[in-house]
C-alpha positions in Angstrom: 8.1 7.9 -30.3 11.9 8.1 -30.8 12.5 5.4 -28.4 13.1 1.7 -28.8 13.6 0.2 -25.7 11.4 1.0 -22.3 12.9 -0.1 -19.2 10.2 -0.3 -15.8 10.9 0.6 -12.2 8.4 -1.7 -10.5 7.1 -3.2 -13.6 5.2 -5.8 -11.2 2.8 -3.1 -9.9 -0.7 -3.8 -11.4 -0.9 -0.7 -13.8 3.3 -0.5 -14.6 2.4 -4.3 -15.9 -0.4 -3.1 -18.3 1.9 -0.3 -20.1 4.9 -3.1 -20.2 2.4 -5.6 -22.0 1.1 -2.8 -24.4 4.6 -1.7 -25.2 5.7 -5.4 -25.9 2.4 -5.8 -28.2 3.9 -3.1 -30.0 7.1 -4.2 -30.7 9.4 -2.1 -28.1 11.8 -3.8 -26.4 10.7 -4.1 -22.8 12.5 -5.0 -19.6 12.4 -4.0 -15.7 12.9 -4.0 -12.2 10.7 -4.9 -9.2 11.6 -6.1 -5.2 9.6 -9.3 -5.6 8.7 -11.7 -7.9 5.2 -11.9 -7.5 2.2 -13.9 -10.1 2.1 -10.8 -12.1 6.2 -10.7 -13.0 5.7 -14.7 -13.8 3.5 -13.9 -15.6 5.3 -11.2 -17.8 8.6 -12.8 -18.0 6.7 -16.3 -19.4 5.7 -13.2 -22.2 9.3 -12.7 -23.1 9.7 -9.7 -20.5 13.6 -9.8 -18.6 13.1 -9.0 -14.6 15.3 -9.0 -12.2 14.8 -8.6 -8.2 17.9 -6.8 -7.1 18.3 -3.5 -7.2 21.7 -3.0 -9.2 22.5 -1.7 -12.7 25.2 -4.4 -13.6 22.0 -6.6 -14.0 20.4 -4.3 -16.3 21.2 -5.5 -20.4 23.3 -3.5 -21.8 20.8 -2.1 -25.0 18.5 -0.6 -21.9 21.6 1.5 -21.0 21.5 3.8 -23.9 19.8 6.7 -23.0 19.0 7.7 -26.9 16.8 4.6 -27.2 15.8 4.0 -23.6 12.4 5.5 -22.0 12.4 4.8 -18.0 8.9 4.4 -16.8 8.8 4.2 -13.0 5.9 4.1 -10.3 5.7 6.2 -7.2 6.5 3.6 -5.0 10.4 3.7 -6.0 12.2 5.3 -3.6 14.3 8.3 -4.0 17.5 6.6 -3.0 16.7 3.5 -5.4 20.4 2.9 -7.0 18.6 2.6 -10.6 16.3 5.2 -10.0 19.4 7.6 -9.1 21.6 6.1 -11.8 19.0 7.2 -14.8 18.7 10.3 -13.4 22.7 10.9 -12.9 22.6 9.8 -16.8 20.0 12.1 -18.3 17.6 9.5 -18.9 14.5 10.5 -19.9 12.5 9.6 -17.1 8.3 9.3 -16.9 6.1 8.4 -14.3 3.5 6.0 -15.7 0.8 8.4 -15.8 2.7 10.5 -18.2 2.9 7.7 -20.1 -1.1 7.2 -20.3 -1.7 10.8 -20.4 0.0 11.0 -23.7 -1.9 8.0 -25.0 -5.0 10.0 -24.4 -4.1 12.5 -26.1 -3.6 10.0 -29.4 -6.7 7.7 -28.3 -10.1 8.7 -27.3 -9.5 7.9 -23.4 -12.8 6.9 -20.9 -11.4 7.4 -18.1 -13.0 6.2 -14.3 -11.7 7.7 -11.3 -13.0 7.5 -7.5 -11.9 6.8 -4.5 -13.4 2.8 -4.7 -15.0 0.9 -7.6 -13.1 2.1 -9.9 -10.9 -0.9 -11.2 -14.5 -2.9 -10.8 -16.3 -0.4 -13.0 -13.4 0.4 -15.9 -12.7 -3.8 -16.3 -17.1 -3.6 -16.4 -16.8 -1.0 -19.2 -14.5 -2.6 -21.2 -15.7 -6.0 -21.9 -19.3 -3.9 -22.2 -17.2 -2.4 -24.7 -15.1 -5.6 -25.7 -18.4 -7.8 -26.1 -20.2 -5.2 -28.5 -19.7 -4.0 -32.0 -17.8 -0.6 -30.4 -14.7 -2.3 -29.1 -12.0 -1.0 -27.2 -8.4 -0.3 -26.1 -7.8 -0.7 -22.1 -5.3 -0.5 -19.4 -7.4 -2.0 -16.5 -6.3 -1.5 -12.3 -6.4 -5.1 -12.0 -6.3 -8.8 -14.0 -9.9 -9.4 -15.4 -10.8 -12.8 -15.6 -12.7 -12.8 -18.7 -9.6 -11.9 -21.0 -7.0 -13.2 -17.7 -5.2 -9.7 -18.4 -5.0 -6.4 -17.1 -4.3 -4.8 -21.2 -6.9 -5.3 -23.8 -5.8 -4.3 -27.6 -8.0 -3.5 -31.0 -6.9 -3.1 -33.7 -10.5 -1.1 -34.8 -11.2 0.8 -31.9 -10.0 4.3 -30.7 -11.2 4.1 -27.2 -8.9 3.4 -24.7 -10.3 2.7 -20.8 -7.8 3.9 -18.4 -8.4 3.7 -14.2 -7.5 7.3 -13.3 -5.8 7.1 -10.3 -5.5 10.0 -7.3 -2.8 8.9 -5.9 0.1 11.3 -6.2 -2.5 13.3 -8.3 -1.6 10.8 -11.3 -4.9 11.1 -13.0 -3.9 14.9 -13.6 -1.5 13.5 -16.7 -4.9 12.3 -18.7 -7.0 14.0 -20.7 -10.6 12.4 -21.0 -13.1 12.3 -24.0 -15.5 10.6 -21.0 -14.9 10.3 -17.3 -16.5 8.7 -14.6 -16.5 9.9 -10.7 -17.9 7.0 -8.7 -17.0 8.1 -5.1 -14.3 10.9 -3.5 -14.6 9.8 0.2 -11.0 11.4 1.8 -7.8 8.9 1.1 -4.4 9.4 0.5 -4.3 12.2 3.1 -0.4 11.1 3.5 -0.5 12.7 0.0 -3.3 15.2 0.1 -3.3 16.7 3.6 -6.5 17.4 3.6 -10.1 16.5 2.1 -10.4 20.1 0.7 -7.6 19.2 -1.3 -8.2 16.0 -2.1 -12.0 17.0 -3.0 -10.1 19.7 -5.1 -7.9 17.7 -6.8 -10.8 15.6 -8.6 -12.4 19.2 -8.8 -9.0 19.8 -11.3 -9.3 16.4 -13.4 -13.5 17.4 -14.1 -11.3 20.2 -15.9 -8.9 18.3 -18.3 -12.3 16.3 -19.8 -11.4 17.0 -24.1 -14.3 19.4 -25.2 -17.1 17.5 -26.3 -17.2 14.9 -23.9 -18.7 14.3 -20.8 -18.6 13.9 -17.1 -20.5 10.6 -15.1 -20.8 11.7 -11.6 -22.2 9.6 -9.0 -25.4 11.3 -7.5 -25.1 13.1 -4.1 -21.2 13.1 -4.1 -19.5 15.9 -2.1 -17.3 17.3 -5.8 -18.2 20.5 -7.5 -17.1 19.7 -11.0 -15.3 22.2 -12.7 -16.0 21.8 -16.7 -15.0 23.3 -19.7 -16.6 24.0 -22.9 -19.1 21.8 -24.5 -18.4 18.8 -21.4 -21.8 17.8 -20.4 -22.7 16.4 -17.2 -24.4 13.5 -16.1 -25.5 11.8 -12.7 -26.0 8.0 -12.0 -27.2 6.0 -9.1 -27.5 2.5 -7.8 -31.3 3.4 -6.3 -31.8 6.7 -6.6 -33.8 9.3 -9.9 -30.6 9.8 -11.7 -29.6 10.6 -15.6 -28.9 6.5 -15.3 -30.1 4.1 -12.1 -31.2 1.0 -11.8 -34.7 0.1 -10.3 -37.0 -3.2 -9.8 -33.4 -4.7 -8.4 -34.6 -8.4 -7.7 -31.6 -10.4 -5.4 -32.4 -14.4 -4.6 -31.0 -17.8 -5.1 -27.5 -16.4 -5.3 -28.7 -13.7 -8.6 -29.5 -10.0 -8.6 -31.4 -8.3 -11.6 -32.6 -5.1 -12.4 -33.7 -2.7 -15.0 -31.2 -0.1 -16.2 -32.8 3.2 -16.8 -30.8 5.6 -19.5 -32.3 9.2 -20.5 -34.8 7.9 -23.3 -34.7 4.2 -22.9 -35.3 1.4 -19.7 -33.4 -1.6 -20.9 -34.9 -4.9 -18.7 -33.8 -7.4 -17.0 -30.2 -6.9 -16.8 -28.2 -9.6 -14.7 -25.1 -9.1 -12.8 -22.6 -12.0 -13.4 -20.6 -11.0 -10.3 -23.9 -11.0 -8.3 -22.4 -8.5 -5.3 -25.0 -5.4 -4.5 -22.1 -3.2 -4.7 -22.2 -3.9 -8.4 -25.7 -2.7 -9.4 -23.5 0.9 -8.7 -20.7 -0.2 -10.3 -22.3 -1.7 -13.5 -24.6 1.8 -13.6 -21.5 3.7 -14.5 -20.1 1.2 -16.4 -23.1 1.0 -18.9 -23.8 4.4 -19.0 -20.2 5.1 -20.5 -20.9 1.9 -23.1 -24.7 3.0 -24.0 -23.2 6.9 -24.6 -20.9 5.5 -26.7 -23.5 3.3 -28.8 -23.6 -0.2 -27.1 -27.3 -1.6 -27.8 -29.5 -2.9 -25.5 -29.3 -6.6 -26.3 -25.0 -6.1 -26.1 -25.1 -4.6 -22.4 -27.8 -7.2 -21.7 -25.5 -10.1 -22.4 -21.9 -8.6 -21.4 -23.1 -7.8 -18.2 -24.5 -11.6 -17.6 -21.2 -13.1 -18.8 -18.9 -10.5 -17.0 -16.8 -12.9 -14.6 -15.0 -10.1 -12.3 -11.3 -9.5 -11.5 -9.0 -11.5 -9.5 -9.1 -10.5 -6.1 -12.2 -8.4 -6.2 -14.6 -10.3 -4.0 -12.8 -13.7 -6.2 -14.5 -16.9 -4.7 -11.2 -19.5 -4.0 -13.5 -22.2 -2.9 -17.3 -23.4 -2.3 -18.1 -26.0 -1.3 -21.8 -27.5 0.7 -19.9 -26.2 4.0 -17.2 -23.8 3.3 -16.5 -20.8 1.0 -13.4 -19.0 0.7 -13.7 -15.5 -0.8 -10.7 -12.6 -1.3 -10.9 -9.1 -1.6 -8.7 -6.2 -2.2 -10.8 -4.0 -0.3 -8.3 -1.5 1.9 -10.4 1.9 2.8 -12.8 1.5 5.5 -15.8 2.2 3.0 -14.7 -0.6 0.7 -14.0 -2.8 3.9 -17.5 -2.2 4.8 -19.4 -2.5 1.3 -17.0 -6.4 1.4 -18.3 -7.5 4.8 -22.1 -6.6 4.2 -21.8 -7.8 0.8 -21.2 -11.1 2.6 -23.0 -11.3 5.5 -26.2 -10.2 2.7 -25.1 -13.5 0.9 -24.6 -15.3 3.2 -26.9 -14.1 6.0 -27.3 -17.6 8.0 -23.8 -18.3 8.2 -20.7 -17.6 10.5 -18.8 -15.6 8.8 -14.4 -15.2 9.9 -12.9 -12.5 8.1 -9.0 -11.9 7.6 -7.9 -8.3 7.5 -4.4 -6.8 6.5 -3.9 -3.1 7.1 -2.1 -1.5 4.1 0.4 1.7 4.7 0.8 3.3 7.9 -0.6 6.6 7.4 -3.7 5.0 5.5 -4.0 2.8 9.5 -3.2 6.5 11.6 -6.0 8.1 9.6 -9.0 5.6 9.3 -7.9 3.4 12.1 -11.8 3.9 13.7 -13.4 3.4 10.8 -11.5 0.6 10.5 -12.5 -0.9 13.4 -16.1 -0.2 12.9 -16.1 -2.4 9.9 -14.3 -5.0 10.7 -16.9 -5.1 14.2 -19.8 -6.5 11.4 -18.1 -9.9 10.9 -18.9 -12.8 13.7 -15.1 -13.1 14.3 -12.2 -11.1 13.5 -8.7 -12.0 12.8 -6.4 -8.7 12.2 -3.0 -8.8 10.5 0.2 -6.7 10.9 0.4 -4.1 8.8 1.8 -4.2 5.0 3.9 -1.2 4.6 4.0 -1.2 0.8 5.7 2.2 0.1 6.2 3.6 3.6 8.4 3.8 6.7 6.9 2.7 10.3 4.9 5.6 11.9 5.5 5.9 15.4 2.9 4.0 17.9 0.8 2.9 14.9 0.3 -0.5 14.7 -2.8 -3.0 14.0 -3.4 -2.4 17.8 -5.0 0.8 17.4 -7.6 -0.6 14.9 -8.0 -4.0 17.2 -8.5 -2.0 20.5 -11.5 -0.4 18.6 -13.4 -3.6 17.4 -16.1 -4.0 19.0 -17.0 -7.2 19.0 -15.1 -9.7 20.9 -14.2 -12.6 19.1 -11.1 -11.1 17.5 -7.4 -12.1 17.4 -4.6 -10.4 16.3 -1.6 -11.7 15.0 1.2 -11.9 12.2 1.1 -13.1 9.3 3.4 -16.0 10.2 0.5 -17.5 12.0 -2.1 -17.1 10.1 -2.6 -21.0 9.3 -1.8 -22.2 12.3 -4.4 -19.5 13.5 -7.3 -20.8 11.1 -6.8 -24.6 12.0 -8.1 -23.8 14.9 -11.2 -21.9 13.9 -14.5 -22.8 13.4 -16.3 -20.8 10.3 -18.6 -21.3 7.3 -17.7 -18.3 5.2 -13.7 -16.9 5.2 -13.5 -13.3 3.7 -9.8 -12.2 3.2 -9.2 -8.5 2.4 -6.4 -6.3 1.8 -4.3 -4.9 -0.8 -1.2 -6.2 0.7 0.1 -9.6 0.2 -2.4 -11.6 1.8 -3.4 -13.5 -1.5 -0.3 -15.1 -1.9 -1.6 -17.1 1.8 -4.6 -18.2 -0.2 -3.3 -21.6 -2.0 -2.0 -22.9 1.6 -5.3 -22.1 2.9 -7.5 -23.8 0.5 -5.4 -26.9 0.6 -5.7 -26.5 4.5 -8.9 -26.0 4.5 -10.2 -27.9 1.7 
């Protein structure tokens, strides 16, 4: 690469952070730009990474200006008008989104590469320390901050592999090209972007294609997606219950474990336990270990990665237990992830009252699903429903939270902003508190606990 220097738009965003870690690791000079200075920029700027919060190139060091040495990486969520944004452009900066960027390390490294609708940051941070743990090793820039290696980039210096989260949005995952992907789910999202589910289903349809000849495909069984692959890409199907190339069977769940048996096409490996015991991860740890064992993990490795796997922060992350209260956060923000949270909990934690905290996230995402929505949130035994967090968009006109809370059907629900959200909870009466959302709700969490605690 001819560049030096690599300057972020958003470098707080959960994957931007990943590529500005992996260029620092190797010795690029790396600064950036984000709106708010969230854990994550902390986090990076205690790693030697410059930030700054307001948008306005006089704040920008002066070796990031030269557009000889200076790659601009910047995530969809900049707006068009953004005065940075506009001044690189005006410049002739070049200027890549940061799926370009991991589409060309794929074509350098041998990329694994998960995509789907929902598990997917679950089932690429799995496959990775499967892959971290055994003898194979790997390369990976991971959809959220696992808290085995307390990073969202993992390096080796002996591996080729690299896991990537392929993401659909703005059809970023069409950059990559896979030696192995993964297809855990394609239930309709992103319509804002899409339009419709035709062309969202065809748009996975399209990455099945840009899998590297020789590789393979890991569908989940039963999914509506016609894959569409090219020479010498075979295909296999996994399930969580279900015959499949890979499933798990004799799935045991009591005194707060779940094991099973992982079944491959010439071996049944036994007794494999989850160390995130969830039910959605028997699914998410099929996939996971299918991608290791094709790529040589033994038995006993998968056997003992899985049963020290310790999750991602805010995928169902437990803030507090105690004899009489548990806190647990999620970033669950599609109705089917929503659902999979709440039943997850309520299977748990089946004699207990369970409150959970919702926060819509974008507008459109609220105007499309809002009954689906509504019909997940109506499993908890008392609902309290958030304001929405915009993230990237504009209000939509008479879409609000009150759409999805008219639609609850159960009656203990409240709905209020965020404002008073602790004021709201004082005066509660729960065992189990589920908060979910992919907005900003997480940054509540310490006031809670202490509250609460």
């Amino acid at each position: 690469m001819q560049y030096t220097n690599i300057y972020f738009l958003g470098i707080g965003g959960i994957g931007m952070s990943a590529i500005a870690r992996y260029f620092k690791a190797k010795g690029f000079g790396v600064a950036g730009y984000d709106c708010t200075r969230s854990r994550l920029c902390e986090e990076l700027e205690a790693e030697g990474i410059a930030i700054h919060y307001t948008d306005d190139v006089a704040q920008i060091a002066s070796e990031f200006l030269q557009k000889e040495t200076t790659l601009v990486v910047y995530t969809p969520a900049i707006p068009a008008e953004h005065t940075e944004f506009c001044y690189f452009k005006e410049q002739g900066f070049k200027i890549q989104k940061r799926a370009q960027v991991l589409g060309e390390i794929t074509r350098v490294e041998r990329g694994l590469c998960v995509a789907g609708t929902h598990g997917k940051t679950t089932t690429s941070t799995m496959l990775a320390h499967l892959l971290k743990q055994s003898h194979v090793d790997c390369n990976a820039f991971l959809g959220g901050i696992s808290k085995n290696y307390t990073n969202n980039l993992l390096l080796s210096d002996k591996s080729d592999f690299v896991v990537i989260e392929a993401d659909e949005f703005d059809r970023s995952f069409h950059h990559l090209t896979p030696y192995m992907a993964v297809v855990t789910a394609v239930d309709a999202d992103h319509l804002d972007i899409y339009g419709t589910y035709e062309a969202y289903l065809e748009s996975f349809a399209h990455f099945t294609s840009l899998i590297a000849e020789g590789g393979c495909l890991i569908m989940k069984k039963g999914i509506a997606l016609q894959p569409r692959l090219g020479k010498n890409v075979k295909l296999y199907t996994y399930s969580s219950t279900d015959e499949a190339d890979f499933y798990a069977k004799n799935i045991r769940i009591g005194n707060g474990t779940i094991v099973f048996d992982f079944v491959t096409p010439t071996e049944t490996i036994a007794d494999v336990e989850l160390g995130v015991p969830v039910l959605v991860n028997v699914e998410n740890s099929v996939a996971a270990m299918a991608i290791a064992w094709l790529n040589g993990v033994t038995a006993d490795e998968l056997r003992q990665a899985m049963a020290s796997f310790a999750g991602i922060r805010r995928r169902f992350e437990t803030w507090l237990k105690t004899d009489s209260l548990t806190i647990i956060d999620d970033y669950a923000h599609h109705p089917a992830e929503l659902e999979a949270s709440i039943k997850s909990v309520k299977a748990l934690y089946a004699d207990k009252k369970v409150l959970g905290v919702f926060q819509p996230h974008l507008y459109s995402r609220t105007r499309d699903f809002y009954k689906e929505f509504a019909a997940a949130l109506s499993y908890l035994d008392e609902v309290v429903l958030l304001d929405i967090y915009p993230a990237r968009e504009l209000p939509i006109e008479g879409v609000t939270s009150q759409i999805i809370f008219d639609e609850i059907a159960n009656e203990n629900k409240t709905l209020i902003t965020k404002k008073e959200l602790l004021d709201c909870l004082k005066s509660k009466r729960f065992d189990v508190l589920l908060t979910v959302g992919a907005g900003d709700i997480d940054t509540y969490l310490p006031q809670i606990v202490e509250m609460l605690k």
